[in-house]
C-alpha positions as CSV (number, residue, x, y, z in Angstrom):
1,X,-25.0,-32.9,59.0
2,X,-21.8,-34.4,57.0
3,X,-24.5,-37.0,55.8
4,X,-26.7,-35.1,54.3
5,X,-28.8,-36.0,51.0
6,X,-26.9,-34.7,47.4
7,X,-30.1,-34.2,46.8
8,X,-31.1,-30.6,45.1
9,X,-27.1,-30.6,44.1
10,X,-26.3,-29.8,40.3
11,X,-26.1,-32.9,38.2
12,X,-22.4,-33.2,36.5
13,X,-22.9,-34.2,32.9
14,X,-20.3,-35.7,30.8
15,X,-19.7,-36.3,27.4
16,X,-21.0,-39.3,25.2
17,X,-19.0,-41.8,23.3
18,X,-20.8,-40.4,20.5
19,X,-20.7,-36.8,20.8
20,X,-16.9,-37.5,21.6
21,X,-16.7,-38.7,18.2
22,X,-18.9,-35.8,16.6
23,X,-16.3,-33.2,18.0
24,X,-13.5,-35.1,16.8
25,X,-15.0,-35.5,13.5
26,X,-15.5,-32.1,12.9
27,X,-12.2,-31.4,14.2
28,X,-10.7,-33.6,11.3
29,X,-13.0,-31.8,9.1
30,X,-11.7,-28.4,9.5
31,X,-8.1,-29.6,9.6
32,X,-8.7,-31.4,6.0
33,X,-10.3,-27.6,4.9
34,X,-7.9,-25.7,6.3
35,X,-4.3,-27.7,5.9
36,X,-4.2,-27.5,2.2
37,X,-5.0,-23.6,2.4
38,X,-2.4,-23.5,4.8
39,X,0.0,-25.6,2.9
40,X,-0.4,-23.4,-0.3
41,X,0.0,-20.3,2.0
42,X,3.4,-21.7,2.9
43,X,4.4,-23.1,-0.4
44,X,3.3,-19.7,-1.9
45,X,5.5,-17.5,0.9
46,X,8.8,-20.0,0.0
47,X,8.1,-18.9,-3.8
48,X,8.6,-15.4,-2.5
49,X,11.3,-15.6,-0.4
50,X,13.4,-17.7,-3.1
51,X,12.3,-14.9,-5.5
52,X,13.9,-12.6,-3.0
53,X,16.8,-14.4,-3.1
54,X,17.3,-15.0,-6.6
55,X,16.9,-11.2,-6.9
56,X,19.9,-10.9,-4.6
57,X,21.8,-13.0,-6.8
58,X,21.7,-11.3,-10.3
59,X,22.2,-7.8,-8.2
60,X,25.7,-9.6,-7.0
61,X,26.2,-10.8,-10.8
62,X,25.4,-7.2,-11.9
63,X,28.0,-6.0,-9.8
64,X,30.2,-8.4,-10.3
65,X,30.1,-7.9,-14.0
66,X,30.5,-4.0,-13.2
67,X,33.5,-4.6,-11.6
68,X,35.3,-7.1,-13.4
69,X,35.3,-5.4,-16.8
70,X,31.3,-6.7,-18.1
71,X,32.9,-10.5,-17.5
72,X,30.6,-13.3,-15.9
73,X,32.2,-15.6,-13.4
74,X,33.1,-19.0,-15.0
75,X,30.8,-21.5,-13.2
76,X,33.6,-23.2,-11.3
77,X,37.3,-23.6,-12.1
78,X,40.1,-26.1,-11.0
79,X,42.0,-25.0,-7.8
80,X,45.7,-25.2,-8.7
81,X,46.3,-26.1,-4.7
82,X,44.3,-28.2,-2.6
83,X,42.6,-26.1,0.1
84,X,43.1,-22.7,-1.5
85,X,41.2,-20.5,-4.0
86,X,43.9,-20.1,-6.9
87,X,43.9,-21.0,-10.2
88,X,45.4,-20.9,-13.7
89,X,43.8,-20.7,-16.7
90,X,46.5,-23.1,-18.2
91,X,45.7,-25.8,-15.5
92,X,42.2,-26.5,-15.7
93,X,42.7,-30.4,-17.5
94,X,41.6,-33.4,-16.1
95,X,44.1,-34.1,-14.1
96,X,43.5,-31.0,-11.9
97,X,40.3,-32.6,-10.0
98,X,41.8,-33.8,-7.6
99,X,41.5,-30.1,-5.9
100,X,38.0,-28.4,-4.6
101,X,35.9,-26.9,-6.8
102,X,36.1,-22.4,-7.0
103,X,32.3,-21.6,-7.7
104,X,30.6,-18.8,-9.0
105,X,28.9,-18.5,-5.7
106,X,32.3,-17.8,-3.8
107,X,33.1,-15.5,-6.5
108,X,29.7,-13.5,-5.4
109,X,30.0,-13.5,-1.5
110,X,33.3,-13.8,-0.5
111,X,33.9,-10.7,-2.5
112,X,30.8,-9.0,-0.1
113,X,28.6,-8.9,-3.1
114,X,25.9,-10.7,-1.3
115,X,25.5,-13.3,1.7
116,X,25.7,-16.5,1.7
117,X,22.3,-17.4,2.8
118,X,21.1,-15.8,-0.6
119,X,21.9,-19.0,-2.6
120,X,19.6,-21.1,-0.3
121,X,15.6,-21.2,-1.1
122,X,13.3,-22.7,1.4
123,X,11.2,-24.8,-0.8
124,X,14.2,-26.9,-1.4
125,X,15.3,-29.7,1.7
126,X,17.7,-28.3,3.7
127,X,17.3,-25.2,1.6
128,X,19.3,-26.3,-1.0
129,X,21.7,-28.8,-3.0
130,X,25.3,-29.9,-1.0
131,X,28.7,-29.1,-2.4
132,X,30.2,-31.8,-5.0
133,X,32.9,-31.7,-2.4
134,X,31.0,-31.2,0.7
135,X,34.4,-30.6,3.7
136,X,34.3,-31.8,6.9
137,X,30.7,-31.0,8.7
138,X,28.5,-34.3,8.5
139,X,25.4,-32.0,8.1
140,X,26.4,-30.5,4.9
141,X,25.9,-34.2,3.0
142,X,23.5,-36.0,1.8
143,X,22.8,-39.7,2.3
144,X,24.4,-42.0,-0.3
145,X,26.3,-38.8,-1.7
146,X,30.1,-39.5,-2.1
147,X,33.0,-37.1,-2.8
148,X,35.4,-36.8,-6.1
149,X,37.7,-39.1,-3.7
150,X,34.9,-41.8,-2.6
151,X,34.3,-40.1,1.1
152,X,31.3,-40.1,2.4
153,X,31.5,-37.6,5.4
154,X,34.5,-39.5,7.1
155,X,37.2,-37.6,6.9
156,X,37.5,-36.0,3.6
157,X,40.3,-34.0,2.1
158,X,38.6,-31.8,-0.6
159,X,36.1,-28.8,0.3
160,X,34.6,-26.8,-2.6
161,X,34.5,-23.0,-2.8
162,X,31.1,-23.0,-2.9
163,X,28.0,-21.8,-0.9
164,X,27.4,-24.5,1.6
165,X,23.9,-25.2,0.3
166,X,23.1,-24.0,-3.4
167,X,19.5,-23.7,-4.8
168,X,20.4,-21.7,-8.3
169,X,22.2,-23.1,-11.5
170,X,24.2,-20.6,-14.5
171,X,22.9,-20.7,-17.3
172,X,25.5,-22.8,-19.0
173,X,25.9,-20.9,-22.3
174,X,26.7,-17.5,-20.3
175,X,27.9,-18.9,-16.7
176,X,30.6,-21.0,-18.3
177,X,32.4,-24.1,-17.8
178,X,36.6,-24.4,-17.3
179,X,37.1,-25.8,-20.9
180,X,39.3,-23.2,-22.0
181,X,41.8,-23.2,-24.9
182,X,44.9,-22.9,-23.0
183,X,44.4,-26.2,-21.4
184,X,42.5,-28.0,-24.0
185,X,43.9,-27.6,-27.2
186,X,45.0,-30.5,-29.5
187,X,41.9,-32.0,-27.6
188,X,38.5,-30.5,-28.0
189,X,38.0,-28.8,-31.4
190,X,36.0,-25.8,-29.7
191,X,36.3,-24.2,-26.0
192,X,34.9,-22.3,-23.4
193,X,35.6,-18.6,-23.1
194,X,34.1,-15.7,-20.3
195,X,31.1,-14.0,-21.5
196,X,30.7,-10.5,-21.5
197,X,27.6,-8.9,-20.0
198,X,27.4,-6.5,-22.9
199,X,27.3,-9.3,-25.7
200,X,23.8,-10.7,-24.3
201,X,21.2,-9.9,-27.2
202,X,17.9,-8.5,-25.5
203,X,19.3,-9.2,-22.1
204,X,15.6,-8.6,-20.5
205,X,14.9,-12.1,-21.9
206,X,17.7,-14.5,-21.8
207,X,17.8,-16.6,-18.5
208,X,21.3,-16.1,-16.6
209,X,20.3,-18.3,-13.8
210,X,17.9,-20.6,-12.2
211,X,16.8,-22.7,-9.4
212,X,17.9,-26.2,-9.2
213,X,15.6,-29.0,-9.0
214,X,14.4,-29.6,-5.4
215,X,15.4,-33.5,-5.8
216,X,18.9,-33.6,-4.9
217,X,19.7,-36.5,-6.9
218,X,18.6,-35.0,-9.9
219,X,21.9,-33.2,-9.8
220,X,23.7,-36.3,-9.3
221,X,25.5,-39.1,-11.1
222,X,26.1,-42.5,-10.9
223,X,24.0,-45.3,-8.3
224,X,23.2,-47.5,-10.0
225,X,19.8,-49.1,-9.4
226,X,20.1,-48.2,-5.8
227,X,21.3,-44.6,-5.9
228,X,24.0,-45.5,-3.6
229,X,27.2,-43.9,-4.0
230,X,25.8,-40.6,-6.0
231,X,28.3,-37.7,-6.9
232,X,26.6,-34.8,-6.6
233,X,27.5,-31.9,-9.6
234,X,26.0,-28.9,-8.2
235,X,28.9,-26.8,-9.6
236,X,28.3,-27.3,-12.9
237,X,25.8,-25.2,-14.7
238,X,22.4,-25.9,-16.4
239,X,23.7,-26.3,-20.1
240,X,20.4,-26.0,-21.9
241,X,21.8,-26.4,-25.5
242,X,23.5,-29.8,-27.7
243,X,25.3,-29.4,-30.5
244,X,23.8,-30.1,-33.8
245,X,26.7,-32.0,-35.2
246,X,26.9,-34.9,-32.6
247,X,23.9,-34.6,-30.7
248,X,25.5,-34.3,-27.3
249,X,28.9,-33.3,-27.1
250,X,29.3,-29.4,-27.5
251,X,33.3,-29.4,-27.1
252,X,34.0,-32.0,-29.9
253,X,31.4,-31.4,-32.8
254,X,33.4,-30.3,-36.0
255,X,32.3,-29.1,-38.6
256,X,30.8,-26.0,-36.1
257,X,26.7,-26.4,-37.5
258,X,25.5,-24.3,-34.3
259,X,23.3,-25.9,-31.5
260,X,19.7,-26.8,-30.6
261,X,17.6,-25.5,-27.5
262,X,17.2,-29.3,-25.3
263,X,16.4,-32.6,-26.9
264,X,14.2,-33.5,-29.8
265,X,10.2,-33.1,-29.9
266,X,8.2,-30.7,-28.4
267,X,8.9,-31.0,-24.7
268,X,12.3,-30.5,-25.2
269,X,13.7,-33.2,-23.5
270,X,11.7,-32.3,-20.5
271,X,10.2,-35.3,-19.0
272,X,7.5,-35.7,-16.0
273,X,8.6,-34.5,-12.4
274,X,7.9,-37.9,-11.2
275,X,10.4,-39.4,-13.7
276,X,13.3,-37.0,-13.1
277,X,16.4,-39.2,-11.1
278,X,20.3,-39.1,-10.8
279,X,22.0,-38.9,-13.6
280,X,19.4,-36.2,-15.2
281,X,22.3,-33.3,-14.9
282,X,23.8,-35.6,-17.6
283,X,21.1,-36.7,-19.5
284,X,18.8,-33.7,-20.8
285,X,20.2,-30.9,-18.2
286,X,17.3,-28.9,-18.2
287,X,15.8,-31.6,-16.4
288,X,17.7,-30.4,-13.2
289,X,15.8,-27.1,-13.3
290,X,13.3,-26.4,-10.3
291,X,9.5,-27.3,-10.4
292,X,8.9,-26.9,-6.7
293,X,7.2,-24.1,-6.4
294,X,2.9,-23.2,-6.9
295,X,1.9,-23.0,-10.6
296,X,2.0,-25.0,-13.7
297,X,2.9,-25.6,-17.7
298,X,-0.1,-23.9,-19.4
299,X,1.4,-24.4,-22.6
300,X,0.8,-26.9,-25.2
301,X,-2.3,-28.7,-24.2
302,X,-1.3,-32.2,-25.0
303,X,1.0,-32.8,-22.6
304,X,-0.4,-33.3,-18.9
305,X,0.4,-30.0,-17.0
306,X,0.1,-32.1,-13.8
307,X,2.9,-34.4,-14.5
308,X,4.8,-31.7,-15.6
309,X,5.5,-30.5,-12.2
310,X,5.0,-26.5,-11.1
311,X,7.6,-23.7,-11.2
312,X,10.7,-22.3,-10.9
313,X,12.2,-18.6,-10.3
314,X,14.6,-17.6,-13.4
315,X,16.9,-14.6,-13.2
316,X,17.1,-12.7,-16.3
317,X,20.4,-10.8,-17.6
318,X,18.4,-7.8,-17.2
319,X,18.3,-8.5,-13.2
320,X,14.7,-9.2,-13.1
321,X,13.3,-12.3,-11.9
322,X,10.6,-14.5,-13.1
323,X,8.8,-17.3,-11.7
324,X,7.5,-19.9,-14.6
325,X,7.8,-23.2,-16.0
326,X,11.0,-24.5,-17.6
327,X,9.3,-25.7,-20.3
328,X,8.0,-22.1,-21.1
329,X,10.8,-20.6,-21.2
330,X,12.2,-23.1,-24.0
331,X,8.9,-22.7,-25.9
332,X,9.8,-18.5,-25.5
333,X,13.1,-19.0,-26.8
334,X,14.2,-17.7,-23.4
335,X,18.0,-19.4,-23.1
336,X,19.7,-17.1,-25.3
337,X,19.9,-16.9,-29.2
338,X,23.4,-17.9,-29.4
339,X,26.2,-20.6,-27.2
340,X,28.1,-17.3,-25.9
341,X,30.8,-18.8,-24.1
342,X,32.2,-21.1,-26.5
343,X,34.3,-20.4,-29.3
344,X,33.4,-21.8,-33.0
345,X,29.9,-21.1,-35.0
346,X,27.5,-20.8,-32.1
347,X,24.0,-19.9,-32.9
348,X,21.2,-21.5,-31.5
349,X,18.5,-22.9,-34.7
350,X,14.8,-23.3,-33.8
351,X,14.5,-26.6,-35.3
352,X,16.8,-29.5,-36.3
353,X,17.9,-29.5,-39.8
């Protein structure tokens, strides 16, 4: 009986080369339909979140501003001793670099105004841009990035007072730098001064902050051909305006002929995504903004909206928060009427003269 005939028994049939490679294709099919939906899905929910974020942060400014008597935080500041938070308005020269960086960021949460995760966006690699002065964890740096004192990760002495990873930028005119008076006179013929949350003409639609461009090295300087050895600036602020008098230099121009929104023509300075590098913080700063997020430029139709990149979330003084393209919110005028932190004449024309 154990040798009886598999006759009558089922047949077991197997699969094909080809219809193997049927299911497989259609497999890749639906993946190449459903990826980039998917893809945009996510890209669309990191727009969100960021928004969220950003949100967060001009609640904190609002509040900080309440409480400090309508003043802005300066954008960063000079510590007068290495490894603590103090400063002096006298002692914020050159020769004070040597010490971390005090951020507006610290200013926000170590006061309890907000968290520190709010500064990071998820659109951005590793959520955001390192400290100039990164401190002592290895995962906080960037490749090639170096330090004010030429570490890289081994060992360093400074540490910013910053938000470990930061994804928004001051604007530049309100969110000042340390160029005050007291230590720069008898050297720059105008200065930097806090801004008052009261003084902001039509506050609703002047830009207070922004989201920094996801390209690290945007926000960097230095390299060389290589981009080896990049300092990374991500204290300083987006400065969106140059002075009419020299072209560049706002702290120097004399006699005080006001300012100009970017660089000459009508992209402002604003160049393709593709072609933004290190050193663009220095170049044209607006360059540094975000264009990471879903959307595009749908403004003047001769310049390609596809090399132009997508958008960005802005913060208004207002507290609202916006998601456009940078170059839209130059063409709307939307970086403030006037220089407000700097002393001197310090209105912003629409065109050169």
């Amino acid at each position: 009986m154990e040798t009886q005939s598999l006759k009558g028994k089922a047949k077991v049939r197997a699969f094909t080369l080809v219809e193997l490679l049927v299911v497989i294709a259609i497999i890749a099919l639906l993946m190449g339909i459903l990826l980039p939906s998917l893809n945009r899905t996510k890209q669309g929910a990191y727009a969100t979140k960021c928004g969220a974020n950003a949100k967060n942060v001009g609640t904190a400014m609002e509040v900080f501003a309440a409480s400090n008597d309508q003043f802005y935080p300066n954008s960063y500041l000079y510590c007068g001793v290495r490894g603590e938070p103090s400063w002096d308005k006298r002692k914020q020269f050159y020769s004070y670099q040597g010490n971390g960086y005090l951020h507006w960021s610290y200013s926000l949460f170590n006061s309890g105004m907000c968290d520190e995760s709010v500064f990071e966006c998820p659109a951005i690699p590793h959520k955001g841009i390192p400290r100039t002065n990164p401190g002592p964890n290895p995962d906080d740096w960037e490749r090639n990035q170096v330090d004010m004192d030429g570490c890289s990760g081994s060992n360093p002495s400074l540490k910013d007072f910053q938000a470990r990873r930061l994804a928004y930028a001051g604007n530049g005119a309100i969110i000042v730098r340390n160029k005050f008076e007291e230590s720069y006179r008898g050297r720059f013929n105008r200065f930097n001064r806090f801004v008052r949350a009261s003084e902001i003409r039509r506050p609703g639609n002047v830009v207070l902050a922004t989201e920094f461009n996801n390209n690290w090295k945007a926000i960097a300087v230095g390299g060389g051909t290589q981009d080896s050895t990049l300092l990374v600036k991500s204290h300083r602020p987006i400065t969106p305006f140059l002075s009419l008098s020299t072209g560049s230099a706002i702290y120097d121009s004399d006699p005080y002929l006001g300012f100009r929104l970017g660089d000459t023509g009508t992209t402002f300075g604003i160049v393709p995504e593709h072609h933004v590098g290190a050193n663009a913080i220095n170049k044209v700063p607006l360059n540094a903004v975000g264009r990471h997020h879903p959307g595009s430029y749908r403004g003047n139709t001769n310049v390609n909206a596809r090399d132009m990149g997508g958008t960005a979330n802005f913060i208004f003084c207002d507290g609202h928060v916006e998601r456009k393209h940078v170059l839209e919110t130059c063409e709307e005028r939307q970086w403030g009427d006037r220089f407000y932190g700097i002393t001197g004449k310090n209105d912003v024309i629409k065109e050169r003269r």
